[in-house]
Backbone as ProteinMPNN parsed JSONL, in Angstrom:
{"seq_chain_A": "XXXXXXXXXXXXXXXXXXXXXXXXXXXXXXXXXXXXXXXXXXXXXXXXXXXXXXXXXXXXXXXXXXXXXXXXXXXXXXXXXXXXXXXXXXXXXXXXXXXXXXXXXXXXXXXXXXXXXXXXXXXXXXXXXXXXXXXXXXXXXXXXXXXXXXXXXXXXXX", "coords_chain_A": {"N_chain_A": [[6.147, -48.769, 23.15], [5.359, -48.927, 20.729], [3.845, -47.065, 20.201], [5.655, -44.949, 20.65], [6.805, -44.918, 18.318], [5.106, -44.481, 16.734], [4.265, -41.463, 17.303], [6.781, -41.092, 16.272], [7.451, -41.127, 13.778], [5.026, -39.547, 13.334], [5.759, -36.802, 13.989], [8.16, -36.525, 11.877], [6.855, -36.562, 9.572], [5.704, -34.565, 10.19], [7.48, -32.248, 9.748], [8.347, -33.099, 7.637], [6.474, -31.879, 5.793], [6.804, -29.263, 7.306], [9.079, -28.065, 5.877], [8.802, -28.405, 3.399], [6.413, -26.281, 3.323], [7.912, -24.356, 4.239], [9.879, -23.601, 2.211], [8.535, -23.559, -0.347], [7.136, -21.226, 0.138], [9.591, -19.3, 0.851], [10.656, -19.317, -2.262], [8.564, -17.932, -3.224], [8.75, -15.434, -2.489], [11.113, -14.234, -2.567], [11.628, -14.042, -4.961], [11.939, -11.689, -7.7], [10.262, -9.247, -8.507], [10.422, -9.658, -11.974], [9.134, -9.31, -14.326], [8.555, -6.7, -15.102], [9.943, -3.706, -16.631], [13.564, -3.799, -16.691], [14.195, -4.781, -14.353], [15.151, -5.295, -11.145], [16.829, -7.731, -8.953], [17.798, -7.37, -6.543], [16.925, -4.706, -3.996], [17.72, -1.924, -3.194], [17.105, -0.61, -0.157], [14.601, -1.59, 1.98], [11.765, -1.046, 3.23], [8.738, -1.439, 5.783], [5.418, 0.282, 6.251], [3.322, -0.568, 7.78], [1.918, -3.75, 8.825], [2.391, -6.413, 6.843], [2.941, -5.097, 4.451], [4.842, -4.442, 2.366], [7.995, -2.641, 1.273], [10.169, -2.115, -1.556], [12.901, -0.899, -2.369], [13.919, -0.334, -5.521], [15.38, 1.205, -7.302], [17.182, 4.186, -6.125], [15.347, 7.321, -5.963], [15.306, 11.566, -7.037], [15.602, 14.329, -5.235], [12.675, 16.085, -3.65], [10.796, 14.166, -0.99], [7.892, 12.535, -1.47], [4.795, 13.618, -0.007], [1.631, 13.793, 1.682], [-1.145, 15.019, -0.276], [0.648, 16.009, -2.039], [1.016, 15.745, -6.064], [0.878, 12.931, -7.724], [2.625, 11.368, -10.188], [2.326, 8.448, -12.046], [4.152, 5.253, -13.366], [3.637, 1.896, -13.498], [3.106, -1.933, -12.66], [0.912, -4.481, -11.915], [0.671, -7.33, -10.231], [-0.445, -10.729, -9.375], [0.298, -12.352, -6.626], [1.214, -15.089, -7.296], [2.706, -13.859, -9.778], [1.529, -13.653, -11.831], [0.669, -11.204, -14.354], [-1.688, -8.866, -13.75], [-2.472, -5.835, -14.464], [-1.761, -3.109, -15.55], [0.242, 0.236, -16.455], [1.774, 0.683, -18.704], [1.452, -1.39, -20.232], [-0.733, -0.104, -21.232], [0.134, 2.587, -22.066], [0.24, 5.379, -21.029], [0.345, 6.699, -18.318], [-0.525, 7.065, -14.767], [-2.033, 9.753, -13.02], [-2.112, 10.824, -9.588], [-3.287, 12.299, -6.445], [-1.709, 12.055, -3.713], [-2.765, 10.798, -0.448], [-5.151, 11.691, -0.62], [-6.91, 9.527, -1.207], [-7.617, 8.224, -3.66], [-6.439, 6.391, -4.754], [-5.339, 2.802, -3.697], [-5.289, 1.888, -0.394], [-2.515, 0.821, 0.443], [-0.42, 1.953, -1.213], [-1.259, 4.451, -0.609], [0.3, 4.611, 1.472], [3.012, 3.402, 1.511], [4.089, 4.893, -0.664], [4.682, 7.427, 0.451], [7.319, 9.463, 0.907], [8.87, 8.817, -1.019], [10.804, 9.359, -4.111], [11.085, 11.464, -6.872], [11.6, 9.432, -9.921], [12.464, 7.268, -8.538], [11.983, 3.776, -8.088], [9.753, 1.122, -7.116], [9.33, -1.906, -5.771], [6.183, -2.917, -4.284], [4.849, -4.842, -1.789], [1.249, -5.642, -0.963], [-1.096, -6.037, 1.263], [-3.978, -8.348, 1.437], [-6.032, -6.799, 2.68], [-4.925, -3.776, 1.937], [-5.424, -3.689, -0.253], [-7.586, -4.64, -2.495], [-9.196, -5.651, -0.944], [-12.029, -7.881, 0.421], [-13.311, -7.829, -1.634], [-12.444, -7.643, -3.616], [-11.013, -6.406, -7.145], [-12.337, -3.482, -8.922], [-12.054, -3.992, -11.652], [-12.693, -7.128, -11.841], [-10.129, -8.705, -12.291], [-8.336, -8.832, -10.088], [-8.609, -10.928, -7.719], [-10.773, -11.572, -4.644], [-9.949, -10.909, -1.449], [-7.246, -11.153, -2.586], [-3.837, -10.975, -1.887], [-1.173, -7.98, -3.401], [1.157, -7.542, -5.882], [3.122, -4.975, -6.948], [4.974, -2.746, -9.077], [6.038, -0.43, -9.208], [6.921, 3.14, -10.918], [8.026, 5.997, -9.942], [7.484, 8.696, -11.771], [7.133, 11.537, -11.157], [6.518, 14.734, -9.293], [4.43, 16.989, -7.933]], "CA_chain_A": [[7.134, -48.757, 22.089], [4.431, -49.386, 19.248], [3.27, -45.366, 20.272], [6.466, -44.002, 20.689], [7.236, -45.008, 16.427], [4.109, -43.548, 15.724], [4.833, -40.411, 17.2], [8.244, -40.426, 15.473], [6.74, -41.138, 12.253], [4.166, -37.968, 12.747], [6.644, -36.133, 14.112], [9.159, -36.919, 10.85], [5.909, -36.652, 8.328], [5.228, -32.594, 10.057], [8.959, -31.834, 10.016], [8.714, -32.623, 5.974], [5.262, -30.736, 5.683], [7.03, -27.716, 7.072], [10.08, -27.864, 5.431], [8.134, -27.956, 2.115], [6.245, -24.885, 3.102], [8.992, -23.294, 4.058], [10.994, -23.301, 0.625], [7.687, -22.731, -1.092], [7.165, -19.644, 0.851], [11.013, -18.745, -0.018], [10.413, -19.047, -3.136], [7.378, -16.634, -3.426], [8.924, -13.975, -1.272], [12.33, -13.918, -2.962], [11.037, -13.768, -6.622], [12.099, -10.977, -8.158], [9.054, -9.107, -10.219], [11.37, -9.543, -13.618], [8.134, -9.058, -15.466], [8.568, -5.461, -15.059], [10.966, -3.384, -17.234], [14.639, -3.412, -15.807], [13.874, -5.116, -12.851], [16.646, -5.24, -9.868], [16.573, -8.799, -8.242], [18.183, -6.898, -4.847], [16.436, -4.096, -3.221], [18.794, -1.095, -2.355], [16.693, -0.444, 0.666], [13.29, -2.626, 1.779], [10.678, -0.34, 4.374], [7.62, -2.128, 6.18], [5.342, 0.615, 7.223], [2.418, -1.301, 7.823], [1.694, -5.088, 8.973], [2.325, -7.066, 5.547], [3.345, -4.21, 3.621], [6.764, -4.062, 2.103], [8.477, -1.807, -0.138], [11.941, -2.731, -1.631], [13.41, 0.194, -3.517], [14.58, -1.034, -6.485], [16.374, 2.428, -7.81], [16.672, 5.417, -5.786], [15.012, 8.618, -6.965], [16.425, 12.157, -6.223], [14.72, 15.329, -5.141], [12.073, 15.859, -2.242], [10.357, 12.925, -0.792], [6.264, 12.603, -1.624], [3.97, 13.785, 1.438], [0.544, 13.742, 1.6], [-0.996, 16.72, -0.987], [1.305, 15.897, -3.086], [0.202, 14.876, -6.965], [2.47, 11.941, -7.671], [2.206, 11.166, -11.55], [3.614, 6.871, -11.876], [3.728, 3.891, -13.985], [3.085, 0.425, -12.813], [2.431, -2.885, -13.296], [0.79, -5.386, -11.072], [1.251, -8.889, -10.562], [-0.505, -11.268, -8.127], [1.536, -13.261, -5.88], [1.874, -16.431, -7.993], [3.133, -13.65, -10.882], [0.516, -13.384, -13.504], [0.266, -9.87, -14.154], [-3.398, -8.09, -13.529], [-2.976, -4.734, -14.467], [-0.326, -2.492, -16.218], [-0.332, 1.359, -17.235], [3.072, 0.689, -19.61], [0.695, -1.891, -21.364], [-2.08, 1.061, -21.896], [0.859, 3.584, -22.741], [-0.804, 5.947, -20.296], [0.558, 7.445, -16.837], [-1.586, 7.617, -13.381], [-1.515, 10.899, -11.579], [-2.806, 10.82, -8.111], [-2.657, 13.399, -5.022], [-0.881, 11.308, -2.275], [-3.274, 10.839, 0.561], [-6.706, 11.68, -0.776], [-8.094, 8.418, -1.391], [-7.711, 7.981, -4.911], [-5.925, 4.899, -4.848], [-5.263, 1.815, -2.617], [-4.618, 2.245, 0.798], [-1.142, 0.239, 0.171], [0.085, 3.069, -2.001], [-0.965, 5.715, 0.254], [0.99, 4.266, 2.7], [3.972, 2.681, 0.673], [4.306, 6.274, -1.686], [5.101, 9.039, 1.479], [8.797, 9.445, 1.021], [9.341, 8.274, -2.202], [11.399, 10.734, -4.364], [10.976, 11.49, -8.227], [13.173, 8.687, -10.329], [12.493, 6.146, -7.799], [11.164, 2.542, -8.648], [9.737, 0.684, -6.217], [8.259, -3.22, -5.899], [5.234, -3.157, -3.176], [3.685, -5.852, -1.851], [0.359, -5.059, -0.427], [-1.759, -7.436, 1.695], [-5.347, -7.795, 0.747], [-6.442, -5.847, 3.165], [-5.112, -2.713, 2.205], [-5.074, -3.761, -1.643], [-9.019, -4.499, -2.515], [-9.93, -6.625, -0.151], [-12.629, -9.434, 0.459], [-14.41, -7.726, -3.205], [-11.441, -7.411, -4.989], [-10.656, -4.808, -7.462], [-13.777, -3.572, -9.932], [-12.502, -4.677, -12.918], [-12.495, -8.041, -11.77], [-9.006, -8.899, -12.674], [-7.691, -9.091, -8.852], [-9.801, -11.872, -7.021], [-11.782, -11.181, -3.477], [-9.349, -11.629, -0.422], [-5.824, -11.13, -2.869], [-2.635, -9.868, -2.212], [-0.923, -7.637, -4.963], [2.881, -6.793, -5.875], [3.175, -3.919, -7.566], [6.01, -2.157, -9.354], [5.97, 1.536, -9.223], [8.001, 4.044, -10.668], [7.258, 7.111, -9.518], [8.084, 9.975, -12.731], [7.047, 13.145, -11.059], [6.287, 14.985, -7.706], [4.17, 18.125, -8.126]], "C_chain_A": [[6.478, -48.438, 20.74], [4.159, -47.644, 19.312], [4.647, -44.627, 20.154], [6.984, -44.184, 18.905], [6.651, -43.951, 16.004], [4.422, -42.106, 16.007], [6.033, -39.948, 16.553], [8.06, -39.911, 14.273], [6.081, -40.169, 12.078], [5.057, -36.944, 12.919], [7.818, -35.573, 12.376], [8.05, -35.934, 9.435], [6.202, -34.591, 8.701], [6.455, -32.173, 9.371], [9.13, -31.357, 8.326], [7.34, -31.455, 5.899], [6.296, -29.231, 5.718], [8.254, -27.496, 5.982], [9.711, -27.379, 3.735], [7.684, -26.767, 2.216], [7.151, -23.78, 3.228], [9.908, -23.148, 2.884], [9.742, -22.695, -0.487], [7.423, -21.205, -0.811], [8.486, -18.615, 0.526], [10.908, -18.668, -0.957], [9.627, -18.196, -3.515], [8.221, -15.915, -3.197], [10.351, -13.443, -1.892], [12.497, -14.103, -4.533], [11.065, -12.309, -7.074], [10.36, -10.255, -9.325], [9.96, -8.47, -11.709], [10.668, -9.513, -14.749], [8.269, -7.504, -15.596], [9.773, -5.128, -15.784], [12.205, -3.126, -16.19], [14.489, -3.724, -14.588], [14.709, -5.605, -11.783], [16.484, -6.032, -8.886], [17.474, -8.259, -6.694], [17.893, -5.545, -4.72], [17.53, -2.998, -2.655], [18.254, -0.803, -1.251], [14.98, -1.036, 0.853], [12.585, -1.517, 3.18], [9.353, -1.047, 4.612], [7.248, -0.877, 7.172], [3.573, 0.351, 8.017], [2.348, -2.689, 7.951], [1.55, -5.688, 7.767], [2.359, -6.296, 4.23], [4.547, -4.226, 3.555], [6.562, -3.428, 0.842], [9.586, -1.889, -0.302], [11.634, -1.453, -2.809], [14.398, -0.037, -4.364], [15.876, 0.055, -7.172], [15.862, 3.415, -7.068], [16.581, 6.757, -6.697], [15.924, 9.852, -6.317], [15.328, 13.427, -5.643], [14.004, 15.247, -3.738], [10.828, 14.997, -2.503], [8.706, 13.571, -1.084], [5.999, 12.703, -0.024], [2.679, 13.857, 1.298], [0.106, 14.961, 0.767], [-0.486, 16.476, -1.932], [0.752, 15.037, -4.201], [1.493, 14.106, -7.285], [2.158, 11.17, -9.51], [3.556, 9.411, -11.792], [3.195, 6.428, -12.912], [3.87, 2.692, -13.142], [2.711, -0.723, -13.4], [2.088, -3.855, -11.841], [0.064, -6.906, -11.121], [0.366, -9.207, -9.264], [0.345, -12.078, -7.714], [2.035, -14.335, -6.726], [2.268, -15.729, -9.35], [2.584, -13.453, -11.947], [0.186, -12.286, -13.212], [-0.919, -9.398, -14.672], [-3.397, -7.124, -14.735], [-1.492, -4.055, -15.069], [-0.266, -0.955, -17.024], [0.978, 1.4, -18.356], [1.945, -0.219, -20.835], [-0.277, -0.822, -22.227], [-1.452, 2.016, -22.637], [0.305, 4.988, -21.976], [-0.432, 5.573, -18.629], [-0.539, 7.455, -16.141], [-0.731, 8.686, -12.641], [-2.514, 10.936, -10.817], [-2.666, 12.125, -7.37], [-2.87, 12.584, -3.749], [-1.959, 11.699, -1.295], [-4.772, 11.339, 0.318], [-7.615, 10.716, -1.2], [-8.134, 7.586, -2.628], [-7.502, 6.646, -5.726], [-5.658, 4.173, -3.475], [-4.754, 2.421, -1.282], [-2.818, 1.665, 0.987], [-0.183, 1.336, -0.459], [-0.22, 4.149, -1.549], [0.094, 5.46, 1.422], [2.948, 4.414, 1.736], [4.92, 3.724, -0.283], [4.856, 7.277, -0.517], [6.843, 8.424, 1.508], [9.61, 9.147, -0.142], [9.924, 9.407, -3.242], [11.323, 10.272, -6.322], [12.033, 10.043, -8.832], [12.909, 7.698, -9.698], [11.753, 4.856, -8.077], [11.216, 1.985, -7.408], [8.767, -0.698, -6.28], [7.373, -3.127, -4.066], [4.781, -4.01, -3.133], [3.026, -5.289, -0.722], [-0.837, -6.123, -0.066], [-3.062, -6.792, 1.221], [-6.272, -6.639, 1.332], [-6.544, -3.979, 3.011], [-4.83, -2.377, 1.041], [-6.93, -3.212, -1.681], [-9.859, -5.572, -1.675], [-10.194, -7.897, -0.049], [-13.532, -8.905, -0.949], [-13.779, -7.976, -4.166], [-11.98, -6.12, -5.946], [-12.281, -4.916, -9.02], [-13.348, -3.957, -11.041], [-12.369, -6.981, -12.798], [-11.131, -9.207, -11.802], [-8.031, -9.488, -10.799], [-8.732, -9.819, -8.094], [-9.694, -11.278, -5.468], [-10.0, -12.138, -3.008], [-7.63, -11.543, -1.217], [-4.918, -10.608, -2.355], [-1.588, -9.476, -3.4], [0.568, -7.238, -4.901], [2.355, -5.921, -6.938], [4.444, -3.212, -7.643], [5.929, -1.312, -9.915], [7.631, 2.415, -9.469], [7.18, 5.511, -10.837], [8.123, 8.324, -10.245], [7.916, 11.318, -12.151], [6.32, 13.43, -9.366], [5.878, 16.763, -7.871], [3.281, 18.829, -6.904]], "O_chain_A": [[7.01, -47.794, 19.835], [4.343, -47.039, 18.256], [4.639, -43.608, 19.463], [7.63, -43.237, 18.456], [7.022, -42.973, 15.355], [4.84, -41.442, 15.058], [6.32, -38.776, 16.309], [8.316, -38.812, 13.783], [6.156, -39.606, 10.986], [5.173, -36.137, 11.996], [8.054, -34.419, 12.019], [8.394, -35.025, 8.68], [6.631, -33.703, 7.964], [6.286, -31.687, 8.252], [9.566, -30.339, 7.786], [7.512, -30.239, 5.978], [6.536, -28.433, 4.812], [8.119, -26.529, 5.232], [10.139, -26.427, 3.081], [8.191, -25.923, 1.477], [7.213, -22.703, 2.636], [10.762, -22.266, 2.97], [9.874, -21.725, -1.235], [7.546, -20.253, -1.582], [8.414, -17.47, 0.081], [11.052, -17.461, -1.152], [10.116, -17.489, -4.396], [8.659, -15.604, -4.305], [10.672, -12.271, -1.696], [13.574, -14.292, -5.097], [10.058, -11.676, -6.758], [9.757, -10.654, -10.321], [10.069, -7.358, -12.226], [11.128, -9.622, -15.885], [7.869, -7.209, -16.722], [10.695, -5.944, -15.758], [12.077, -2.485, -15.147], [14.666, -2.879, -13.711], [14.771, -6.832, -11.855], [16.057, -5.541, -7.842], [17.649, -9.118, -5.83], [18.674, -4.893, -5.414], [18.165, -3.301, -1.646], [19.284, -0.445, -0.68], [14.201, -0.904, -0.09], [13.335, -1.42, 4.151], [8.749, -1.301, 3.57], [7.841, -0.608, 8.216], [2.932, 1.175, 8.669], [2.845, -3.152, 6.924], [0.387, -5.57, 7.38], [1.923, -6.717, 3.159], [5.317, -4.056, 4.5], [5.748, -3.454, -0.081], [10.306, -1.77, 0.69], [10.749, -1.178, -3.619], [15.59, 0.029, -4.067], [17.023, -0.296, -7.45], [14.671, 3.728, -7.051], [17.265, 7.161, -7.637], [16.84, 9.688, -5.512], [14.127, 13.178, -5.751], [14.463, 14.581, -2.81], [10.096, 14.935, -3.491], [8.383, 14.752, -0.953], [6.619, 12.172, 0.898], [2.598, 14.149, 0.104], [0.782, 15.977, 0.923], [-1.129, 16.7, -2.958], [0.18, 13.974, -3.958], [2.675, 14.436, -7.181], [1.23, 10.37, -9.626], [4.778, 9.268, -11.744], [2.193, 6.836, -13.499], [4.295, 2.799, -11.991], [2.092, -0.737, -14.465], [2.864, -3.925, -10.888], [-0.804, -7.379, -11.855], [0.288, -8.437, -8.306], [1.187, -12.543, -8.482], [3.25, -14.48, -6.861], [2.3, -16.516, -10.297], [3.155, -13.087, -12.975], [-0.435, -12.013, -12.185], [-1.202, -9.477, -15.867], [-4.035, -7.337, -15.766], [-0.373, -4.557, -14.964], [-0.705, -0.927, -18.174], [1.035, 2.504, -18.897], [1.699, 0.174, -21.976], [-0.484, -0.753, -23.439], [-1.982, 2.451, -23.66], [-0.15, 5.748, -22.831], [-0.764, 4.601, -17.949], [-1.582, 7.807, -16.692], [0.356, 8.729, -12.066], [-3.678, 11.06, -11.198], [-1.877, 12.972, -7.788], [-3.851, 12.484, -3.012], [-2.17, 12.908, -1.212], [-5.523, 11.308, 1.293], [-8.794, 10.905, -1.499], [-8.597, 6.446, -2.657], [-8.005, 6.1, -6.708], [-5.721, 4.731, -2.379], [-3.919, 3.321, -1.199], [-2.051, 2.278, 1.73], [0.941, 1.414, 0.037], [0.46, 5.087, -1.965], [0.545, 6.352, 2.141], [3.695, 5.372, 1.539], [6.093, 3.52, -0.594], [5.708, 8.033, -0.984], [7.347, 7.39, 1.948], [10.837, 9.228, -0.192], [9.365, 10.496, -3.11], [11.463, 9.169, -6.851], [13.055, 9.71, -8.231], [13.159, 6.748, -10.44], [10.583, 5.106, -8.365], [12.168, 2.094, -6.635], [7.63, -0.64, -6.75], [7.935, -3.258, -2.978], [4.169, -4.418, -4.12], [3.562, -4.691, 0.211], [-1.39, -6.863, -0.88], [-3.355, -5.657, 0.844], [-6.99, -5.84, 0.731], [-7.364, -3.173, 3.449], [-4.243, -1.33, 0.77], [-7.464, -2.184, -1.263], [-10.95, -6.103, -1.885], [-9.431, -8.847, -0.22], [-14.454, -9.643, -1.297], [-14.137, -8.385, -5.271], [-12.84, -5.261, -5.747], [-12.848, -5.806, -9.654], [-14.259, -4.397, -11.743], [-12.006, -7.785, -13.657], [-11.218, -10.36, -11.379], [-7.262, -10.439, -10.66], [-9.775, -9.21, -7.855], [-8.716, -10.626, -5.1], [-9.314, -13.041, -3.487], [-6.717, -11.865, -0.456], [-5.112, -9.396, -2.273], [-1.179, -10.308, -4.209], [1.065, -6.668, -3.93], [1.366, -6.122, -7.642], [5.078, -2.99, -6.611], [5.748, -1.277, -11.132], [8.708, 2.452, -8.874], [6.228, 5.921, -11.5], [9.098, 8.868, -9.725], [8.556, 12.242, -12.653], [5.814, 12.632, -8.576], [6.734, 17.645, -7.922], [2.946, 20.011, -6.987]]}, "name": "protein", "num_of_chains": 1, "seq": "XXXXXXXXXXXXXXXXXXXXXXXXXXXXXXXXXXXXXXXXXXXXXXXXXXXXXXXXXXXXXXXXXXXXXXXXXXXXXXXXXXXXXXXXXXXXXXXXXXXXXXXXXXXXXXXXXXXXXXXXXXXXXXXXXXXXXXXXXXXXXXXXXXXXXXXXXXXXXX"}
């Protein structure tokens, strides 16, 4: 009898454990990045094409979709998970142009960018793996082992 409590009691104790992580975890995951200009707390369309990669398309763009080759000229800002934003080319005043699929940038954004059409804003989250890793990013700003949101709008498709 005295064992079967205790098991109730651990039983009861996990039950809250998870329940806590689970709302904390809701909470992360359903956080809008509203640090970003104009930012669209629902997703007109969300794509996973990678294990812990998502992309919620915040505004669709119009024109033909990015493909590899392609120079993709964006702004951005990025945030780590708990929201404190890293990195920001709106803060610098100062556009990144890339060419889609040569390396240039994260593997998250080569991935996350094919299909994406001029006009289009998009919030990525990008596990560490295919952000900067276990070094994290060189200016120090993104710690070893992070994962990064990122909110991309993608101005041009040349």
């Amino acid at each position: 009898s005295f064992e079967i409590a205790v098991c109730v009691a651990y039983a009861a104790i996990a039950a809250g454990l998870v329940f806590i992580l689970w709302k904390t975890i809701q909470k992360m995951s359903t956080t809008p990045s509203t640090k970003a200009p104009s930012a669209s707390p629902t997703p007109v369309r969300t794509e996973s094409k990678r294990p812990g990669l998502q992309s919620d398309v915040l505004k669709e763009g119009t024109g033909p979709k990015a493909k590899n080759g392609d120079s993709l000229t964006v702004h951005y800002t990025a945030f780590l998970i708990s929201g404190e934003k890293v990195d920001s080319s709106y803060d610098r005043g100062k556009t990144l142009t890339f060419k889609l699929g040569a390396g240039k940038v994260i593997d998250g954004w080569e991935v996350a960018l094919v299909g994406a059409q001029a006009g289009e804003r998009r919030k990525v989250t990008v596990p560490a793996k295919l952000a900067y890793g276990s070094k994290g990013s060189p200016t120090g700003k993104i710690p070893p082992g992070a994962d990064v949101v990122f909110d991309i709008e993608l101005l041009k498709i040349n």
